[in-house]
C-alpha positions in Angstrom: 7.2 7.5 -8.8 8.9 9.1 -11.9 10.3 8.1 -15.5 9.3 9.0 -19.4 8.6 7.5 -22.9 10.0 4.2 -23.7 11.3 3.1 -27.2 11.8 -0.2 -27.9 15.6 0.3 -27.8 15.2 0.9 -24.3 13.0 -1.8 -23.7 15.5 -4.0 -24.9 18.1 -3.0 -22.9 16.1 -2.7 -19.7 16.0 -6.1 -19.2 19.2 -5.6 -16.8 17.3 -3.1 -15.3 15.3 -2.3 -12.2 12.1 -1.7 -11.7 11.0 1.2 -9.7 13.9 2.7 -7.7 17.2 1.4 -5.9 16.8 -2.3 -5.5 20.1 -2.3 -3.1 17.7 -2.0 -0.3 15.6 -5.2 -1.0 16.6 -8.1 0.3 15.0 -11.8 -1.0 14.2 -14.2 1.4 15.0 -17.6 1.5 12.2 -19.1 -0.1 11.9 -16.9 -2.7 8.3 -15.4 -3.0 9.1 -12.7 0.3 11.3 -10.1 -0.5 12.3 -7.4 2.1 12.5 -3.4 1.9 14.9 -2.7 4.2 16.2 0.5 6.7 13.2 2.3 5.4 13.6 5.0 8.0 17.0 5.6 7.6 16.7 5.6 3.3 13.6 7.2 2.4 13.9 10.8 3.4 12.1 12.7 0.2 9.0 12.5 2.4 7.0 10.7 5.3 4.6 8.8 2.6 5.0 4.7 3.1 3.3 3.8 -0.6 5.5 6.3 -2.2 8.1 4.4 -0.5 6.8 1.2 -1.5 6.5 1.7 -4.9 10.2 3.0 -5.2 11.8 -0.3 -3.4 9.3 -3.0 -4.9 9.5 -4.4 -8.6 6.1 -5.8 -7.6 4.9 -2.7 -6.1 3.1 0.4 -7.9 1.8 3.7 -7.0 -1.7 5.1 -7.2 -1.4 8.6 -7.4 -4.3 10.4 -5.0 -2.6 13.5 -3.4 0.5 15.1 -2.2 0.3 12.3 0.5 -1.9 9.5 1.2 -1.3 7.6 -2.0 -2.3 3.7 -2.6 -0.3 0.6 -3.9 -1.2 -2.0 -6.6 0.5 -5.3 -6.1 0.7 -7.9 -8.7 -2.2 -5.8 -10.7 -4.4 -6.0 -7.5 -5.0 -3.1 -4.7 -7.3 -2.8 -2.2 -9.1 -5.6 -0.1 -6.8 -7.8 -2.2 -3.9 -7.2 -0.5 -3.9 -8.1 3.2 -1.7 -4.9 5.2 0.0 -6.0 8.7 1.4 -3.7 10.9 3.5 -5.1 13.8 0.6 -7.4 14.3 -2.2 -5.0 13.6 -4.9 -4.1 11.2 -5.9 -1.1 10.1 -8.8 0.1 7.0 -9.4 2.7 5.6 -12.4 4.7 6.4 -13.0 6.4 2.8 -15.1 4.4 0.4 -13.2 6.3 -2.1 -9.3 5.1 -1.0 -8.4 8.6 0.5 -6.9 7.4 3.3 -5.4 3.4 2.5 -4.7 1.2 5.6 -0.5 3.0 4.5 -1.6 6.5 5.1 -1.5 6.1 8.4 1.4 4.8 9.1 4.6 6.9 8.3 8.5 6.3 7.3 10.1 7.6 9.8 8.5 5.5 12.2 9.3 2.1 9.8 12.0 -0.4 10.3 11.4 -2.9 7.3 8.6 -4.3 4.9 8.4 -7.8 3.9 6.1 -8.3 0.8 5.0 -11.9 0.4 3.8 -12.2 -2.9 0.9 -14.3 -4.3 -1.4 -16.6 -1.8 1.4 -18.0 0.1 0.7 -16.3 3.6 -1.8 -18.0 5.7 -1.6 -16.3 8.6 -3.8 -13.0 7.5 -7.9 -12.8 6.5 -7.8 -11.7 2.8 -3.6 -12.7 1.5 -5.0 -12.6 -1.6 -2.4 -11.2 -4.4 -0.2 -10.0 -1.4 0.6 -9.5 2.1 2.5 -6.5 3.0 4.2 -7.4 6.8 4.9 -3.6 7.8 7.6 -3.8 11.1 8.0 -0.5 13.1 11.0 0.5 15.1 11.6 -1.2 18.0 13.0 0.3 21.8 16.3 -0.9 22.6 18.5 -1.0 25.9 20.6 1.6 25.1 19.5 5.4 25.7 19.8 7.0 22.2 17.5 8.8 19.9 17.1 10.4 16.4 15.9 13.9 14.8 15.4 14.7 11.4 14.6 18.0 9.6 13.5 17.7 5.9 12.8 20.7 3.7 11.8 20.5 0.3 10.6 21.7 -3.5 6.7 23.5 -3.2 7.0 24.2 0.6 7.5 20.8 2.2 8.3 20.7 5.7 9.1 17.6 8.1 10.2 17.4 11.6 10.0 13.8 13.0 12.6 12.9 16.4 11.9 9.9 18.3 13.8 8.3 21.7 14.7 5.1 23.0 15.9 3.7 25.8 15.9 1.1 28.9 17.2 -2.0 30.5 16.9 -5.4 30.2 13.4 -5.8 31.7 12.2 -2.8 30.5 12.4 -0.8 27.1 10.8 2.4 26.2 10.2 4.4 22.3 8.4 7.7 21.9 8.8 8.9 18.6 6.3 12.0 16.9 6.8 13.8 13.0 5.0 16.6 11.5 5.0 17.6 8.0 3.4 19.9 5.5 3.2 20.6 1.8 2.4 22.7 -0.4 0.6 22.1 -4.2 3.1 20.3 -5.7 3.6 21.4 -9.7 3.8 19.1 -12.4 6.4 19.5 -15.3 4.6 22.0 -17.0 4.7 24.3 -14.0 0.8 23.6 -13.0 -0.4 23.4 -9.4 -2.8 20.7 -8.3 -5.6 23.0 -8.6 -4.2 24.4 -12.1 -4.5 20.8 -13.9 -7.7 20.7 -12.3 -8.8 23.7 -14.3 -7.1 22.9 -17.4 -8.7 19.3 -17.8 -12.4 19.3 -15.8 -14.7 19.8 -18.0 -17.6 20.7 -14.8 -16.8 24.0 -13.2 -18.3 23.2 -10.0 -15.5 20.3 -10.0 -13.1 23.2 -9.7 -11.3 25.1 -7.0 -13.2 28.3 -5.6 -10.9 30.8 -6.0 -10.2 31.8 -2.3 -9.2 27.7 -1.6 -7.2 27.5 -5.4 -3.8 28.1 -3.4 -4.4 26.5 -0.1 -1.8 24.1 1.2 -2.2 20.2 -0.5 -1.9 18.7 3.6 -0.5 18.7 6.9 0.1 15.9 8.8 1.4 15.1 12.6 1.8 11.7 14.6 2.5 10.0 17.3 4.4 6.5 18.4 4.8 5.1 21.9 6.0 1.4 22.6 6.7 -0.4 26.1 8.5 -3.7 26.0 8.6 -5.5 29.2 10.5 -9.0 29.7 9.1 -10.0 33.4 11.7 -13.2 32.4 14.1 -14.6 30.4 11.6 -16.7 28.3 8.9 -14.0 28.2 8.2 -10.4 26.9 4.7 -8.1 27.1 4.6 -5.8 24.0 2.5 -2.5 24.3 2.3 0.1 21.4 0.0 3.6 20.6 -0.1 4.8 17.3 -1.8 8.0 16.1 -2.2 9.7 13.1 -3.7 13.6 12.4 -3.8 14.6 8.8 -5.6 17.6 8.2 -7.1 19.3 4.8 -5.6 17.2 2.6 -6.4 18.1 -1.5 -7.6 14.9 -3.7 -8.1 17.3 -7.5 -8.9 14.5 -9.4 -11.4 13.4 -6.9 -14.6 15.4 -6.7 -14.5 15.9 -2.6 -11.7 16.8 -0.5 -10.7 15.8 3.3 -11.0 18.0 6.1 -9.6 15.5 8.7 -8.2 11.9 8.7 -7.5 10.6 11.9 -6.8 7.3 13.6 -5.4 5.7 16.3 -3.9 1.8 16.6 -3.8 0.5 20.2 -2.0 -2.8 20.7 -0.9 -5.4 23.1 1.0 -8.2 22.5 2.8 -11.2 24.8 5.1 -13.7 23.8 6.2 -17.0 25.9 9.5 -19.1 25.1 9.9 -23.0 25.9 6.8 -23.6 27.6 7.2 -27.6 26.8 8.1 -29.8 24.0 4.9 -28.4 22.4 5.0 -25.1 23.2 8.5 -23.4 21.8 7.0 -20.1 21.3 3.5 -19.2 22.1 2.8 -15.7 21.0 -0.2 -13.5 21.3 -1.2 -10.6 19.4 -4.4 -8.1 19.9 -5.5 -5.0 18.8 -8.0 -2.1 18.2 -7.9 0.4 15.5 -10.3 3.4 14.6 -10.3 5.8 12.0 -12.3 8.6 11.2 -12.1 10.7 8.0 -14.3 13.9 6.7 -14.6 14.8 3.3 -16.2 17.9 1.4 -17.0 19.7 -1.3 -16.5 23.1 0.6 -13.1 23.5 -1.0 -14.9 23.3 -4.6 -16.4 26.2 -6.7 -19.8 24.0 -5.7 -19.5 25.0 -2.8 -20.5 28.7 -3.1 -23.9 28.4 -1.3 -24.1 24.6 0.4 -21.5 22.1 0.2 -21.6 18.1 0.6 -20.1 16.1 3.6 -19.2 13.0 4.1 -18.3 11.6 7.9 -17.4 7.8 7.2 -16.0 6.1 10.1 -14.8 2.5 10.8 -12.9 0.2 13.7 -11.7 -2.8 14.0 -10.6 -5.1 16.2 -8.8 -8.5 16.6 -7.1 -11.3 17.9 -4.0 -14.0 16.9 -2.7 -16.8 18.4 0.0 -18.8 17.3 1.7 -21.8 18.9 5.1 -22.8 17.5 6.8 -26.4 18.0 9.3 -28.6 16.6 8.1 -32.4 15.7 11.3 -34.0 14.7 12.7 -32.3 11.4 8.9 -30.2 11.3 9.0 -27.1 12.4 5.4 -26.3 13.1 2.8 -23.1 13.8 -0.9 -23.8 14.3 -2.9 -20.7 15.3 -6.3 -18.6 15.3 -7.3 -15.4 13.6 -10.2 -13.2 14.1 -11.2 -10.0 14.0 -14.0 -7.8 13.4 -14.8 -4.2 11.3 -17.0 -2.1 11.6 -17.5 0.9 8.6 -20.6 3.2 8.7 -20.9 6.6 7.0 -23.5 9.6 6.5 -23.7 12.5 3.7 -25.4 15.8 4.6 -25.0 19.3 3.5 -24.3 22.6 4.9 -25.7 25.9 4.2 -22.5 28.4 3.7 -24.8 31.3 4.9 -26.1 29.9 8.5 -23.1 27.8 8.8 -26.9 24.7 9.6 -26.0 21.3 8.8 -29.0 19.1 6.4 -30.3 15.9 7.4 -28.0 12.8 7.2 -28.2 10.0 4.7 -26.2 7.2 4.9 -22.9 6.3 2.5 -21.8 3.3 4.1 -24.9 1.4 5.9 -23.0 0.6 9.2 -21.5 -2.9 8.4 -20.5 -4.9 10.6 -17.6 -7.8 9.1 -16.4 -10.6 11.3 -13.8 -13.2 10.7 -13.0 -16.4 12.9 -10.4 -18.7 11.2 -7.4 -21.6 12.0 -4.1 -21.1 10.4 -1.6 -24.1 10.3 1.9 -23.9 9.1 4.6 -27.2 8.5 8.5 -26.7 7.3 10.3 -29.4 6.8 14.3 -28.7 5.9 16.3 -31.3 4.2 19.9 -29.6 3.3 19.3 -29.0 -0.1 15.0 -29.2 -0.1 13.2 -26.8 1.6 9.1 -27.5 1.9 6.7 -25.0 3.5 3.0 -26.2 3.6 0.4 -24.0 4.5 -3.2 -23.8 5.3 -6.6 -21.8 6.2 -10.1 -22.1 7.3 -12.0 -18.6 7.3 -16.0 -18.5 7.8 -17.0 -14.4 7.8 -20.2 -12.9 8.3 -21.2 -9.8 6.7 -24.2 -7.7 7.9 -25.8 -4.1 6.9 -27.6 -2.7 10.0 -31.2 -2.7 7.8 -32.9 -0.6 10.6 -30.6 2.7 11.1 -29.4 2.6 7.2 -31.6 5.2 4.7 -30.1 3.3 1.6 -32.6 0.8 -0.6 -31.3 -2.1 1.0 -31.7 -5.8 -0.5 -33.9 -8.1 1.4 -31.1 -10.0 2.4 -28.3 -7.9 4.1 -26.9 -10.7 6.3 -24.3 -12.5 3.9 -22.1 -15.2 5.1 -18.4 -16.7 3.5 -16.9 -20.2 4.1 -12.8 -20.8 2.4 -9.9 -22.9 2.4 -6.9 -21.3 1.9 -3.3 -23.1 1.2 -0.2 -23.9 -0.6 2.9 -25.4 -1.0 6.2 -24.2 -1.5 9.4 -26.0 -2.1 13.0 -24.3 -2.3 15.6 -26.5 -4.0 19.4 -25.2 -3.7 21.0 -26.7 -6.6 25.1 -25.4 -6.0 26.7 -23.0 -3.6 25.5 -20.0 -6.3 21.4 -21.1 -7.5 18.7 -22.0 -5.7 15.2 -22.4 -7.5 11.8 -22.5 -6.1 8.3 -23.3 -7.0 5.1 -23.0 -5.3 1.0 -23.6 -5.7 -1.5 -21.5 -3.7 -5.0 -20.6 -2.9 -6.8 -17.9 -0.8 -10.1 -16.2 -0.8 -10.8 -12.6 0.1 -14.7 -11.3 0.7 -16.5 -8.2 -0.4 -16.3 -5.6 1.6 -19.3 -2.8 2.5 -18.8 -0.7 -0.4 -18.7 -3.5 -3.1 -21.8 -5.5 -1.2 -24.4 -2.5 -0.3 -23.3 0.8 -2.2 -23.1 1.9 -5.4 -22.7 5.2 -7.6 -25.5 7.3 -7.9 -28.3 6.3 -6.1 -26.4 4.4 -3.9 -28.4 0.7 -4.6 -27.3 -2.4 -2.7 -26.1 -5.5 -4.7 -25.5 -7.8 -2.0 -25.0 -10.7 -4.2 -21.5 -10.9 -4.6 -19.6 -14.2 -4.3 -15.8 -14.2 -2.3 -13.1 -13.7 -5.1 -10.5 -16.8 -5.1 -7.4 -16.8 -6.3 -5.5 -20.3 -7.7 -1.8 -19.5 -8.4 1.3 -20.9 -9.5 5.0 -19.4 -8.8 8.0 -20.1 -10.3 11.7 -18.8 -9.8 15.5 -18.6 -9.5 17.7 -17.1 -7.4 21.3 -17.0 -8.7 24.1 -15.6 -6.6 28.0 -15.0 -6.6 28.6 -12.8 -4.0 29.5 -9.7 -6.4 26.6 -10.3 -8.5 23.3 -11.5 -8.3 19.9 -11.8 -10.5 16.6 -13.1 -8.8 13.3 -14.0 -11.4 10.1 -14.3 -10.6 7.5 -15.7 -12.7 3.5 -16.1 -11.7 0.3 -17.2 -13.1 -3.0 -16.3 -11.3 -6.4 -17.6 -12.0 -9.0 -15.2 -10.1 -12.9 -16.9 -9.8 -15.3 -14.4 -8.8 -12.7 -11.7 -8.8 -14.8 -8.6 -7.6 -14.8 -5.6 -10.8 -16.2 -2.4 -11.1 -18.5 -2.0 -13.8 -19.4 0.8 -15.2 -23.3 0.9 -16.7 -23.6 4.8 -17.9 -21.5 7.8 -16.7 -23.0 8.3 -14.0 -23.6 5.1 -12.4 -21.6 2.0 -11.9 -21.7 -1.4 -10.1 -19.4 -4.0 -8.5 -19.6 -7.9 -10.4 -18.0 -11.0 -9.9 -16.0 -12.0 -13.2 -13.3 -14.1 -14.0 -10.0 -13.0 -14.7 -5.8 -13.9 -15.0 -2.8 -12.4 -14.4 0.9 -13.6 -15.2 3.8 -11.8 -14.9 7.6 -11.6 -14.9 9.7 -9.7 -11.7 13.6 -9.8 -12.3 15.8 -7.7 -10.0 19.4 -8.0 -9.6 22.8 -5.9 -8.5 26.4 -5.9 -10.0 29.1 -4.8 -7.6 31.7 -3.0 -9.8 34.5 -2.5 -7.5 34.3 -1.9 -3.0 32.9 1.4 -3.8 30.6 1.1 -6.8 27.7 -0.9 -7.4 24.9 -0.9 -10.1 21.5 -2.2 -9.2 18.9 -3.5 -11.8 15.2 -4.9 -12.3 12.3 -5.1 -13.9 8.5 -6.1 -14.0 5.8 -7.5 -16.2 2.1 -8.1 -15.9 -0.7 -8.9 -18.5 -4.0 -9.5 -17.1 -7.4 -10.8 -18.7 -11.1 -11.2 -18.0 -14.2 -12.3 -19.2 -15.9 -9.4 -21.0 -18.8 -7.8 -18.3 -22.4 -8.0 -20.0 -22.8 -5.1 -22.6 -19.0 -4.5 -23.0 -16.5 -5.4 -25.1 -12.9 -4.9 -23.6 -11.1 -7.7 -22.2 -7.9 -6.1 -20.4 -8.1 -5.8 -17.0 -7.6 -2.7 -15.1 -5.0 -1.5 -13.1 -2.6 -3.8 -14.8 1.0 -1.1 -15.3 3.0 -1.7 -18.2 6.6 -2.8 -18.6 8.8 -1.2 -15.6 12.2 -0.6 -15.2 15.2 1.2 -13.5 19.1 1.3 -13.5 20.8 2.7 -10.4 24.5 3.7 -10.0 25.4 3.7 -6.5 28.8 5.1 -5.3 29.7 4.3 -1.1 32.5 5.1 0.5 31.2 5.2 4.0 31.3 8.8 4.2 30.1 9.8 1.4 27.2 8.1 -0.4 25.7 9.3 -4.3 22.8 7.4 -6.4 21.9 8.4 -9.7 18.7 6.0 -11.2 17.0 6.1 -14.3 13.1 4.6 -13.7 11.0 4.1 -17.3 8.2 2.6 -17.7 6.3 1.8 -21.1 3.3 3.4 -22.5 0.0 2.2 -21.1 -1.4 0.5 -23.9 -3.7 -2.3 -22.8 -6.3 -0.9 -20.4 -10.2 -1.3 -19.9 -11.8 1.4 -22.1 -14.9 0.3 -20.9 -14.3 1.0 -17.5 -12.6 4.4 -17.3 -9.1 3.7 -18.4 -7.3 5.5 -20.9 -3.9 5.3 -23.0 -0.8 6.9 -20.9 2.4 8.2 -22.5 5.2 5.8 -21.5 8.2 8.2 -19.3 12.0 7.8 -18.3 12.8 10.4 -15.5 16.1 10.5 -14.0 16.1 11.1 -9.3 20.0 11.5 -8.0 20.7 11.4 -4.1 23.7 12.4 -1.9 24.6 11.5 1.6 27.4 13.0 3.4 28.2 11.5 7.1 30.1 14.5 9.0 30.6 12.9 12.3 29.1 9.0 13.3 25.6 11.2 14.5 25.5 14.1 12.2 24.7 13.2 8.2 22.8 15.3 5.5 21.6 14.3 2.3 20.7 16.1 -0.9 18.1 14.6 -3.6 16.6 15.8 -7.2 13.8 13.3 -8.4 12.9 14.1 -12.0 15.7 16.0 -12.6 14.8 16.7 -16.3 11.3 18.0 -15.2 9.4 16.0 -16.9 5.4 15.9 -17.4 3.8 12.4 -16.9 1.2 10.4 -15.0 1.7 6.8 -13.0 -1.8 6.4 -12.4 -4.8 5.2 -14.5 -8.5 6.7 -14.5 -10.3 3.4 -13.6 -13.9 4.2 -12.4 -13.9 2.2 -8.8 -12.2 5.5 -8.1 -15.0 8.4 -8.2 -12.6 10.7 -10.5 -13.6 14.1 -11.5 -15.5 14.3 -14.9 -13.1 15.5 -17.9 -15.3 15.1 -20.8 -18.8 14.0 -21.2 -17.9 9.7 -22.2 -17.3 7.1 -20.7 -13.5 7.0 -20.8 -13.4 11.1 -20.1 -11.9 11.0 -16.3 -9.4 13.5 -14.5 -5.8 12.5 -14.7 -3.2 13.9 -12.2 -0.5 14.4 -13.5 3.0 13.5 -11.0 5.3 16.0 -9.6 7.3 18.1 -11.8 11.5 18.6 -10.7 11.3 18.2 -6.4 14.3 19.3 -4.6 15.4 18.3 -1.5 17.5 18.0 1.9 17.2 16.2 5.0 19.6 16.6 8.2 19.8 13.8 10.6 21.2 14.0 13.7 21.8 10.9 16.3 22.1 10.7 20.0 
């Protein structure tokens, strides 16, 4: 994600603006808190990384910056287990305790037909919807025999190769698609490698590169897709799907560890029936089973000299939906059941350089085992004008360390469990031909995962006394609509109980508390068509977020709450040939939590032009230059649930990466 400093001119202005890239692609759905990223695939061809994606398309939607590839998102000031990821069905975690690889690492662009972000608590279908679901939908086989093959070269080395094939008949359709890719150390403005502003701002030397690793490549990364769709009959269709992921020696500099390997693999099956009786329209099924395992080190490190630290975390998971649609009169109706079931275990040991001997194990994460079981129920009701959704949830979750196997200083009680009731309420009201206006109330629950519950820094001493985080919020918006022009607002208020924080207690050691916090913000995007060839897209996003002050501290601003956002995108299409230039800004980072890592960022504007050129209805190239004026800034804060690489000896001292410097690239696409 790019931009630079921000006056208050700009600000100003920006309000016709649009936050985060080319809004063109994002379509808002009809009842206002969904809004859609569409023709990923086919639009974002910079690289294969789905949260880089994200963050470009999605005024709700921002980066955290961890590598080259295998970056995180922040939606509605809230990451991790806060936001519930979906992927054709499927769940996937992360196996890293420290967010290397997030559940949309291991999924990849290419392979992407649309996301649907529902914002706030107003999906009850998924365990843990808490500030957002992200609904990821893959390509699909189709009937016809055709295919796709893409080569991508770009700025500091980067490679990508990704083709995939389709084809079938009507009872039987078949997709294989596979990508590899590669990169470099990407530079920031100031012309400094990944392992350069590692050196210039680390203030422990062991922290640092060793010299024969300082100009290694940042990643390489190759997967794998295979989908079978079988209709037996008209009214019935059997869904099966592989998906693998192999990323290898990926760089993390403002992390202290590295990864040697990140793999994973997502095996599904799904089954749908049609029209089964009056209360059966649709009765669908969905399972699946997921594993990932990831390695990290220290061996790339100048601490690595003699012995170096590993870390082998694993975790799978697996689970079940059922959903029943029916029509009662004007109702249109889903009732359905949800579980599913992680597991996440982890050891540490070191090796001795010399005798190439692996040290006894210790363990990081104390092989948990979480399990959800939980009834969904869904009710629409559409009255020309009125549209009303209800929804709601019931999830009970256990939560249990394996006492026994685990070397960590467990607490007594390691078996937790978590009782909630999820729902909301959301009405549409179409006021004219042009506005339509919603408003909603929800409520959903997410639970502490292992890390939070039974690890900490340092010595690695369970809590295990954390209560689920709620959130309580209100949504508000209008959606006004002429045909050549169009302006959608959001605004939201979120009360979080018990939201789950990382506090840090020296700087060293931290722990995870329940606190309570808000968050309200503003989301406004928008287009402008200028003439049949010309179009101007615009947006922009707010959020202010609050807690109560942790024991011993002072600050009151939450973390991970980004400032002011906003972009303006020309877009000139002709059909044959198609140019963007975008501005993206975003305001200094002004109110953060001093206490817990963060510190102030400069505010940036960066300009990122495109071109696409179709030669032939098969064959089309396109050019692209994001940060064209090669400009030196940072997206991403320093806060401390993130172990960050020392830069100073307080509190507040923490590495900052700084984001790509002027990246050059050109993709070739060519259909069969």
């Amino acid at each position: 994600m790019n931009t630079k400093i921000i006056t208050l001119s700009l600000i100003s202005a920006s309000f016709i603006f649009a936050s985060e890239a080319n809004l063109g692609k994002i379509e808002v759905s009809s009842n206002g808190v969904t809004s859609k990223v569409e023709n990923v695939s086919g639009e974002e061809l910079k690289s294969a990384d789905l949260a880089e994606a994200l963050a470009k398309n999605s005024a709700s939607v921002s980066l955290i910056r961890r590598s080259g590839i295998a970056n995180d998102i922040i939606v509605r000031g809230q990451k991790k287990d806060n936001i519930a990821i979906d992927i054709d069905g499927c769940c996937i975690a992360g196996a890293c305790p420290n967010r290397m690889d997030p559940p949309t690492s291991h999924i990849v662009t290419n392979n992407v037909q649309d996301v649907e972000i529902i914002g706030g608590p107003f999906d009850v279908e998924s365990f843990g919807a808490l500030s957002a679901k992200v609904k990821i939908k893959t390509k699909e086989p189709k009937e016809a025999l055709g295919g796709e093959i893409n080569l991508n070269t770009g700025t500091f080395g980067y490679k990508k190769a990704a083709a995939s094939v389709s084809g079938g008949n009507s009872t039987v359709r078949v997709l294989v698609s596979g990508s590899a890719e590669s990169g470099e150390q990407y530079e920031d403005g100031d012309g400094k490698t990944m392992a350069e502003q590692l050196d210039a701002k680390a203030t422990n030397a062991t922290n640092k590169y060793a010299s024969s690793y300082k100009n290694m490549d940042a990643f390489s990364k190759k997967t794998a897709t295979a989908k079978i769709f079988i209709n037996p009959t008209d009214n019935s269709e059997l869904r099966f799907g592989y998906m693998a992921n192999r990323s290898d020696d990926i760089l993390y500099p403002s992390s202290t560890m590295d990864a040697i390997y990140d793999d994973s693999n997502v095996l599904s099956f799904g089954a749908t029936l049609k029209n089964l009786s009056d209360f059966s329209k649709e009765l669908k099924l969905d399972t699946y089973k997921s594993d990932v395992d990831h390695l990290m080190t220290t061996q790339y490190r100048a601490s690595g000299a003699t012995t170096f630290m590993n870390a082998l975390v694993t975790t799978n998971m697996t689970g079940i939906k059922v959903k029943n649609s029916f029509d009662a009169g004007l109702h249109k109706i889903d009732l359905g059941i949800d579980t599913s079931d992680r597991n996440w275990d982890g050891v540490k040991y070191t090796t001795t350089v010399a005798t190439g001997v692996d040290g006894a194990q210790s363990s990081m994460i104390p092989d948990v085992d979480t399990k959800n079981k939980a009834l969904f129920g869904k009710m629409g009701v559409d009255l020309g004008s009125l549209n009303v959704e209800v929804g709601a949830r019931y999830d009970s979750t256990n939560i249990k360390a394996n006492k026994t196997a685990s070397t960590m200083t467990l607490n007594a009680d390691t078996d937790k469990d978590y009782n909630a009731f999820s729902g909301n309420i959301l009405a549409t009201f179409k006021t004219s031909e042009n506005l339509k206006m919603f408003a909603g109330i929800g409520k959903s629950s997410r639970v502490p995962d292992a890390k939070e519950l039974y690890s900490g820094s340092g010595t690695a001493v369970a809590s295990g006394d954390l209560e689920q985080t709620t959130n309580t919020e209100v949504d508000f918006g209008i959606d006004y609509n002429t045909g050549d022009f169009g302006i959608k607002t959001k605004l939201f208020h979120s009360n979080l109980s018990d939201y789950i924080y990382y506090q840090t207690l020296s700087t060293a050691t931290g722990k995870y508390v329940n606190t309570d916090a808000k968050i309200y913000g503003l989301e406004l995007n928008g287009y402008k068509d200028l003439s049949d060839t010309l179009s101007l897209d615009f947006g922009l996003n707010y959020q202010k977020g609050t807690k109560d002050a942790l024991t011993n501290q002072t600050d009151a601003d939450m973390a991970d709450i980004t400032p002011l956002k906003a972009n303006l995108a020309l877009e000139y299409d002709d059909n044959t040939h198609k140019a963007t230039l975008e501005m993206v800004a975003r305001k200094s980072w002004t109110n953060y939590d001093s206490d817990n890592g963060e510190q102030a960022l400069a505010g940036f504007a960066i300009l990122n032009g495109k071109y696409n050129h179709t030669f032939t209805k098969n064959i089309d190239v396109t050019v692209g230059m994001d940060n064209i004026l090669d400009k030196t800034y940072a997206a991403t804060n320093t806060y401390r649930d993130l172990t960050l690489a020392a830069a100073g000896t307080g509190i507040d001292d923490v590495m900052l990466l700084n984001e790509a410097g002027r990246y050059t690239y050109i993709n070739a696409r060519i259909k069969f």
